[in-house]
C-alpha positions as CSV (number, residue, x, y, z in Angstrom):
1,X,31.6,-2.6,101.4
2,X,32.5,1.0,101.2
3,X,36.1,0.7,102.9
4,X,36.8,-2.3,101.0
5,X,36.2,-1.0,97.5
6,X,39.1,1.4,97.2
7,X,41.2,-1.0,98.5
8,X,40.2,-3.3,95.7
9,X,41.6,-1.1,93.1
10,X,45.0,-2.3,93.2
11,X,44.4,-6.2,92.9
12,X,42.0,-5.2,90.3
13,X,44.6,-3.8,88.2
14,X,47.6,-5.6,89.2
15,X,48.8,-6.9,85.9
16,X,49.0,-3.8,84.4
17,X,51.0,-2.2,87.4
18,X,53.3,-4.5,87.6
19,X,53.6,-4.9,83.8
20,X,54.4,-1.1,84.3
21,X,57.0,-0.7,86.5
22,X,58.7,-3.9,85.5
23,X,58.8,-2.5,81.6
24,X,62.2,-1.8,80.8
25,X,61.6,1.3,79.4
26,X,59.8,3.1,82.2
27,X,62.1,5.7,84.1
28,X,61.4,7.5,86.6
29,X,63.7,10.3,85.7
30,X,64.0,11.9,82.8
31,X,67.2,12.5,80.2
32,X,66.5,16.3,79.8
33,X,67.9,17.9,83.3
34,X,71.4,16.1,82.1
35,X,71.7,17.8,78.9
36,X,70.5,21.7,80.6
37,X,72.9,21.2,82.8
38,X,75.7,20.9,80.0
39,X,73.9,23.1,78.0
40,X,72.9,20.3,75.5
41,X,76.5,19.3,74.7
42,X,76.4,16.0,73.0
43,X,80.0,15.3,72.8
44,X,79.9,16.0,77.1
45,X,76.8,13.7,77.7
46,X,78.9,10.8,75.6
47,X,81.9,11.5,77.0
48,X,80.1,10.5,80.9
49,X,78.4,7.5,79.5
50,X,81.8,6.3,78.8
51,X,83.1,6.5,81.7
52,X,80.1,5.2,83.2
53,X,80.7,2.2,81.1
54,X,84.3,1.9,81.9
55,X,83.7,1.7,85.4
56,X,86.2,5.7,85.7
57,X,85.4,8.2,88.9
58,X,82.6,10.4,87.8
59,X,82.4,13.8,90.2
60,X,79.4,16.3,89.2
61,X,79.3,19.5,90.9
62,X,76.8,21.9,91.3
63,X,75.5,25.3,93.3
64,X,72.0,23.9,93.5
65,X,71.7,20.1,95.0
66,X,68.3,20.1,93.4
67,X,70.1,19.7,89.6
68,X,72.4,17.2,91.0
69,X,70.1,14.3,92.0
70,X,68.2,14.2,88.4
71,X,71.5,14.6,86.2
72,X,73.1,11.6,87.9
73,X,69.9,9.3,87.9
74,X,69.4,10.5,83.8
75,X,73.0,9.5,83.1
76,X,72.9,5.7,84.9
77,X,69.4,5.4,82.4
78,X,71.7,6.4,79.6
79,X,73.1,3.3,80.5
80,X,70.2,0.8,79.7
81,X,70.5,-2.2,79.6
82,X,73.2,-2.3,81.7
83,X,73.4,-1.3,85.5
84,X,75.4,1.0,87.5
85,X,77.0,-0.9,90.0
86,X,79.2,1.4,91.4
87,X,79.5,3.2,94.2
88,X,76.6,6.1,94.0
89,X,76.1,9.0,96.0
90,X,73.8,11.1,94.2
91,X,74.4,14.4,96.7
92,X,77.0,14.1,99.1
93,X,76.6,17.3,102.1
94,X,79.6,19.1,102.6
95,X,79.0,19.0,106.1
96,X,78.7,14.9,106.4
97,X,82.4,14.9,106.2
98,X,85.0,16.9,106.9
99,X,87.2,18.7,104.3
100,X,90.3,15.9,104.9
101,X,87.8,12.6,104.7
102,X,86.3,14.6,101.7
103,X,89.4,14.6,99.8
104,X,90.4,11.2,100.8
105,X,86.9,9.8,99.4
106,X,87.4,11.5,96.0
107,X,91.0,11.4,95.1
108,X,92.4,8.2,96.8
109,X,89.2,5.9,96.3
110,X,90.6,2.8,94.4
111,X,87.0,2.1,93.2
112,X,85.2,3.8,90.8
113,X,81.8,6.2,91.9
114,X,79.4,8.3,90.7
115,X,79.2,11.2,93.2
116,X,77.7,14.4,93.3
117,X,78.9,17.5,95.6
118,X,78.3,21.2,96.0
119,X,80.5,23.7,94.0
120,X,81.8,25.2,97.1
121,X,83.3,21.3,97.8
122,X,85.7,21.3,94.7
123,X,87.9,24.2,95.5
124,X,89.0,22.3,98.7
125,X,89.9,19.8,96.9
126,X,91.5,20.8,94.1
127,X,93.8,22.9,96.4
128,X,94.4,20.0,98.2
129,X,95.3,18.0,95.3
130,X,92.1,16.5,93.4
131,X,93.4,13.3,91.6
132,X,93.6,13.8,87.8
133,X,91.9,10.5,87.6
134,X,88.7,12.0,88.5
135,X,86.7,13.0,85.7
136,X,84.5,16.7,86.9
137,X,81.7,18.0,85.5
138,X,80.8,21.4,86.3
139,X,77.2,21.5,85.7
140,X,76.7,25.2,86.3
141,X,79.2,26.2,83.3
142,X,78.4,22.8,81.6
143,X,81.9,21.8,81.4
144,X,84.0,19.0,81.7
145,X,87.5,17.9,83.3
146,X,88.8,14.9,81.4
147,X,90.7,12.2,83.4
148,X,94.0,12.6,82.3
149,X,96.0,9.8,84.2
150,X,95.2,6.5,85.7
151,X,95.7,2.9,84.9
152,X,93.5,3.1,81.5
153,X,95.2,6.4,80.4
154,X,96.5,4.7,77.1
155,X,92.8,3.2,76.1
156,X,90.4,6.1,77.7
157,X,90.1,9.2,76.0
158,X,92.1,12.3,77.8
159,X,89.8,14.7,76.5
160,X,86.5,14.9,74.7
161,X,88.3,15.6,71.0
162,X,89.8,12.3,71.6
163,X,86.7,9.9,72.0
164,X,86.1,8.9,68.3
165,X,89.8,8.3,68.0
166,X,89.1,6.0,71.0
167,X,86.3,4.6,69.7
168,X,85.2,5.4,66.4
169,X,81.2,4.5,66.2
170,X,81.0,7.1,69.2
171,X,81.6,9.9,66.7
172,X,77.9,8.8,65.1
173,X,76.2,8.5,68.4
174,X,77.2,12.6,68.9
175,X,75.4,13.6,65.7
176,X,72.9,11.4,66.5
177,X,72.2,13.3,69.8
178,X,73.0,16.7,68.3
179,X,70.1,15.9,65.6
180,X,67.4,15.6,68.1
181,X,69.0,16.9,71.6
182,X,68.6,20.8,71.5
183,X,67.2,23.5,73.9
184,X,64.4,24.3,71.2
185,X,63.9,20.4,70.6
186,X,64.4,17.6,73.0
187,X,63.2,13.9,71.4
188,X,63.6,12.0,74.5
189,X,62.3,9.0,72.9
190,X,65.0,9.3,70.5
191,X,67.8,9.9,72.8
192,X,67.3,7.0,73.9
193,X,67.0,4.5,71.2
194,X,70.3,6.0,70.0
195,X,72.1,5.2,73.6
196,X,70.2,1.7,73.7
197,X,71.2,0.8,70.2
198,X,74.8,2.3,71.2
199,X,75.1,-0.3,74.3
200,X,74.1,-2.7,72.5
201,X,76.3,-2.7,70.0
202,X,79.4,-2.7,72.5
203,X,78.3,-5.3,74.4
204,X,77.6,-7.9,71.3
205,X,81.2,-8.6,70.0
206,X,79.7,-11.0,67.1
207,X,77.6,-8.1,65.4
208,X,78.4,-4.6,67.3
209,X,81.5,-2.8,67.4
210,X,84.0,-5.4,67.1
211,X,82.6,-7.7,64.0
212,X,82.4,-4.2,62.5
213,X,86.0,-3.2,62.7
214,X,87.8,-3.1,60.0
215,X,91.5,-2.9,61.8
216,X,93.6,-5.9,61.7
217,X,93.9,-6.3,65.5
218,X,90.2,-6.1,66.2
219,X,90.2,-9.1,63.3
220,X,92.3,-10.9,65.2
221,X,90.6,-9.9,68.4
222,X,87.2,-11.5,67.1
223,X,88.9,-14.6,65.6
224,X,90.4,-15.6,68.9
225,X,87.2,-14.6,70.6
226,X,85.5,-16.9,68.3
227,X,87.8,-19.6,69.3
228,X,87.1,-19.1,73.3
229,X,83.3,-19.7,72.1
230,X,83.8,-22.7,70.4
231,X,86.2,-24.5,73.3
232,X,84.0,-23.5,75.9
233,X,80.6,-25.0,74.2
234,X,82.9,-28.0,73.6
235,X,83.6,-28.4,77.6
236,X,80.3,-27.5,78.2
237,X,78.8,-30.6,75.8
238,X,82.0,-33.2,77.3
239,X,80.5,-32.5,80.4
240,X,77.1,-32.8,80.0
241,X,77.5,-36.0,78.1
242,X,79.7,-37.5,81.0
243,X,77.8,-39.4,83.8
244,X,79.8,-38.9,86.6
245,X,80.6,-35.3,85.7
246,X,76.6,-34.0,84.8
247,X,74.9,-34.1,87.3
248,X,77.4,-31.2,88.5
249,X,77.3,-29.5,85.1
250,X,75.1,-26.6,86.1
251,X,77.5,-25.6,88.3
252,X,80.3,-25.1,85.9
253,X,78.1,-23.3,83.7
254,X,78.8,-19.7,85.1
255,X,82.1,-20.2,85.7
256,X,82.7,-21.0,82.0
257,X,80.7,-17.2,81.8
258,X,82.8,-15.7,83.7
259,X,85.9,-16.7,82.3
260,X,84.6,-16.1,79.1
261,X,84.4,-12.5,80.2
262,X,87.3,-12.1,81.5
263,X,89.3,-13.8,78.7
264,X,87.5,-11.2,75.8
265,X,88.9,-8.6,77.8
266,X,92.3,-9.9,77.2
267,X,92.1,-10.7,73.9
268,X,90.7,-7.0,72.8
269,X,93.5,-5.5,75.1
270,X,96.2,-7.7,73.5
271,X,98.2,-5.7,70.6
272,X,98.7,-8.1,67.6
273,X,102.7,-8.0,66.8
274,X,103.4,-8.2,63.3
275,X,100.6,-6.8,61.7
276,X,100.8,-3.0,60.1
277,X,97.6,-0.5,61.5
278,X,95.7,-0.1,58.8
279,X,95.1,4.2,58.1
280,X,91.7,3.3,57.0
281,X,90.6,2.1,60.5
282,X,91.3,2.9,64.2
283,X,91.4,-0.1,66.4
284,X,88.2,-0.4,68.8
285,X,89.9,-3.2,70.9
286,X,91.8,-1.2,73.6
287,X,88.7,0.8,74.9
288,X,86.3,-2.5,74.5
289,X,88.5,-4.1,76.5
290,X,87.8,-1.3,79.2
291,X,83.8,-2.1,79.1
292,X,84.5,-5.9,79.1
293,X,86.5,-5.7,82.3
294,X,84.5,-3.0,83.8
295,X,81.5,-4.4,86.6
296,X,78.3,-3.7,85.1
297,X,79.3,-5.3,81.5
298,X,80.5,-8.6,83.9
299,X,77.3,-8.6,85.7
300,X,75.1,-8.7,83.0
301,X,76.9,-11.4,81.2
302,X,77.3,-13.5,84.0
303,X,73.6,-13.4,84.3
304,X,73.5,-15.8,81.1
305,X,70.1,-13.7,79.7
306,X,68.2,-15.9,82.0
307,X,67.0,-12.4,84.0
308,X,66.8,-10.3,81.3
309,X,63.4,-9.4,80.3
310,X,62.3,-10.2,76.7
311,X,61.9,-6.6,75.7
312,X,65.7,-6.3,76.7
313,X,66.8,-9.4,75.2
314,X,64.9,-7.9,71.9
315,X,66.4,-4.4,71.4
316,X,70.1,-5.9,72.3
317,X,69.6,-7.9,69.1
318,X,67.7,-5.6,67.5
319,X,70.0,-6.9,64.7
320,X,68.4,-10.2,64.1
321,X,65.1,-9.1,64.2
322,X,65.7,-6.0,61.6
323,X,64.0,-3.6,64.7
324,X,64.1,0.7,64.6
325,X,65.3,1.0,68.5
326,X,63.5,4.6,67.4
327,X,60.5,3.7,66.3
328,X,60.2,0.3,68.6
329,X,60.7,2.4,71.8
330,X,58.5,5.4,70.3
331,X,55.8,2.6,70.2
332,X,56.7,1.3,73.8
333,X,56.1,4.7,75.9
334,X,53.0,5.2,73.6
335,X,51.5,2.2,75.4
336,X,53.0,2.8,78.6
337,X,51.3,6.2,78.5
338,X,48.2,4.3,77.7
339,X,48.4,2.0,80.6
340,X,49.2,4.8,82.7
341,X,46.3,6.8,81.6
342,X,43.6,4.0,81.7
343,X,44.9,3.6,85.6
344,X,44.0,6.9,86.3
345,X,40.5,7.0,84.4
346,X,39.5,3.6,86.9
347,X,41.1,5.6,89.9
348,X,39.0,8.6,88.6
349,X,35.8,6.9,87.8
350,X,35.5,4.9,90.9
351,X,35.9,8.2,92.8
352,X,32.7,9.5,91.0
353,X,30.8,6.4,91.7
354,X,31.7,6.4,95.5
355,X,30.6,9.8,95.7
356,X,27.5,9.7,93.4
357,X,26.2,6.4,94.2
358,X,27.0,5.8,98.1
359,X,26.1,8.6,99.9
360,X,23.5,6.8,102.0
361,X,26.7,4.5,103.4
362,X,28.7,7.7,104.0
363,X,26.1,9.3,106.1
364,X,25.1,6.0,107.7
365,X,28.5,5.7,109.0
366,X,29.1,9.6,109.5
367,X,25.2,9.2,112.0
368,X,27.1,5.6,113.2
369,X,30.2,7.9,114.0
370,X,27.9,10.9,115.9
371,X,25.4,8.1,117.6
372,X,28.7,6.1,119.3
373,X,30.5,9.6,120.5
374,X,27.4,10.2,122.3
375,X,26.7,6.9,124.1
376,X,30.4,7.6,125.2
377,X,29.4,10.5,126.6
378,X,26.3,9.0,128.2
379,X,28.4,6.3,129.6
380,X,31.1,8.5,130.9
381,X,28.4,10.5,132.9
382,X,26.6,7.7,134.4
383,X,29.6,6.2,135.6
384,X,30.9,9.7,137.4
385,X,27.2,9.4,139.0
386,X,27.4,5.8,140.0
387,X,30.7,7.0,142.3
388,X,29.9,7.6,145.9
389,X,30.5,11.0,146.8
390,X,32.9,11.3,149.7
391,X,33.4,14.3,152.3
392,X,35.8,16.9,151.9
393,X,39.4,16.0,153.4
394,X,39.9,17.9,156.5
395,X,41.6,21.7,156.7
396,X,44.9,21.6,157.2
397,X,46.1,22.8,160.6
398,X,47.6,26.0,161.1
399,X,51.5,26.3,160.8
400,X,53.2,26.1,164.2
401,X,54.9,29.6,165.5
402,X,58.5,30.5,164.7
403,X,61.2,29.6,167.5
404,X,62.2,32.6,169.8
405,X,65.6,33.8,169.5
């Protein structure tokens, strides 16, 4: 029927909805509005996704609340394939709290956060002490305020000049961006195949970051890594092949994971005694060992790959199958546009044909519409004749006289 056929759409067209917003690589918000607001610094948009990966306090500030709430959603998609899991308050009001339960939430919050709050927040709290934990960005002059102290001051970088030393790949992720993040040229597409194949290569320790080290304690780190591996698939196999113990295997299974995770962070934290730092190489262990301990790397290896979707799985070992994250994500938002744009031709087209080829139903039900408003009235006046008409009430009588005196 008429009503029914717009209503049809959807199921009609279901796969390819739900093939759409389930695709990894669909975002709702864009990368741009994070690198206007810092003026297109590289080096500044790294240095966040680091700390965003490190689980570190992130505070953005900002005169307009509009630029706030798209700058923090582009930097957790920076983070892909990995999820931000921590606290996230996109805009915080400077009149939800007062200035005292402000400062307590920024500077003496044990957890880490991504929150955003108005420029006229942060001079409150830096007079009263803003914790030099906290890294700032000051998106209206684009600049940043490194953390300086903290529990990971040794391994995190204290200042943007510091982060290759840190970490030396990140150093080629910053010309990467520079090369193709500009104010006369913005390659999304590109931007983010070089953060995808940058996550991806810390969160792989047998073919990112760490196989590719050529320091003597990330050797070391990777050989006792590789060690781990093989006791735990050994455990793993005892007991699966015990008959007591197997029907209760599946249960150990994620607790193997997990201490698997926790164990690569200490053997990337651990300094190797005894062996000289080589002056061709910089160690990538101490800051790994930050992004292995941190919450989102945790939660995705504890989910074991089994909900990752196969796109994912793909570009994290883009590796093995000899894949351009470039060219392979180029080709992925072409045919999301597609899908997107076939979806609006149906919506478009069955528009037209509800207009061109039903208008008998449309005036059918607009005549049905007129004829049943005036059998209401019809009714409505009948029944007020079918009442019997009673007299008038009686006058009332007259008010009795005042009292004498």
């Amino acid at each position: 029927t008429f009503l029914e056929r717009p209503l049809s759409l959807p199921g009609a067209c279901q796969a390819d909805l739900l093939w759409l917003a389930s695709n990894p690589f669909w975002t709702a918000a864009p990368l741009e509005p994070l690198f206007r607001s810092l003026h297109y610094g590289a080096a500044e948009v790294v240095y966040l996704l680091l700390g965003l990966l490190a689980d570190q306090k992130l505070l953005l500030t900002a005169s307009d609340p509009a630029v706030l709430v798209p700058a923090a959603q582009a930097l957790r998609a920076l983070m892909l394939p990995l999820a931000h899991s921590a606290t996230y308050i996109p805009y915080l009001p400077p009149t939800l709290l007062a200035p005292s339960d402000m400062a307590t939430l920024i500077s003496e919050s044990t957890a880490p956060y991504l929150i955003g709050v108005h420029a006229s927040t942060l001079q409150p709290l830096v007079a009263e002490g803003l914790s030099p934990e906290v890294i700032v960005a000051d998106l209206d002059k684009g600049e940043l305020r490194p953390a300086t102290l903290g529990r990971h001051a040794e391994a995190f970088p204290a200042s943007v000049l510091k982060m290759e030393a840190a970490l030396p790949p990140v150093g080629s992720l910053v010309r990467q961006l520079q090369a193709c993040a500009s104010a006369d040229r913005f390659d999304e597409t590109t931007v983010q195949a070089a953060c995808m194949q940058f996550v991806a290569d810390l969160v792989d320790p047998e073919a990112g970051f760490l196989a590719e080290s050529g320091h003597s304690g990330d050797v070391v780190a990777l050989q006792k890594w590789r060690q781990l591996l093989s006791f735990e698939e050994d455990v793993r196999l005892r007991c699966e092949r015990d008959r007591d113990v197997a029907p209760h295997a599946h249960l150990l299974r994620p607790k193997l994971r997990e201490s698997l995770s926790h164990s690569l962070a200490s053997v990337c934290a651990e300094h190797t005694p005894g062996l000289a730092p080589s002056s061709r190489s910089r160690p990538v262990g101490p800051f790994l060992a930050l992004c292995y301990a941190a919450k989102p790397f945790r939660e995705w290896w504890a989910s074991d790959g089994a909900s990752l979707r196969p796109e994912v799985r793909t570009c994290l070992r883009y590796r093995e199958h000899q894949l351009n994250l470039a060219d392979h994500v180029g080709d992925h938002k072409r045919a999301l546009d597609a899908v997107e744009t076939s979806l609006f031709a149906e919506v478009f087209e069955l528009e037209l044909e509800l207009l061109d080829d039903e208008p008998d139903e449309l005036q059918a039900a607009a005549a049905a519409a007129q004829a049943a408003g005036k059998v209401a009235k019809a009714a409505e006046k009948a029944a007020e004749k079918a009442l019997p008409q009673l007299p008038p009430p009686p006058p009332l009588p007259p008010p009795p006289p005042p009292p004498p005196p």
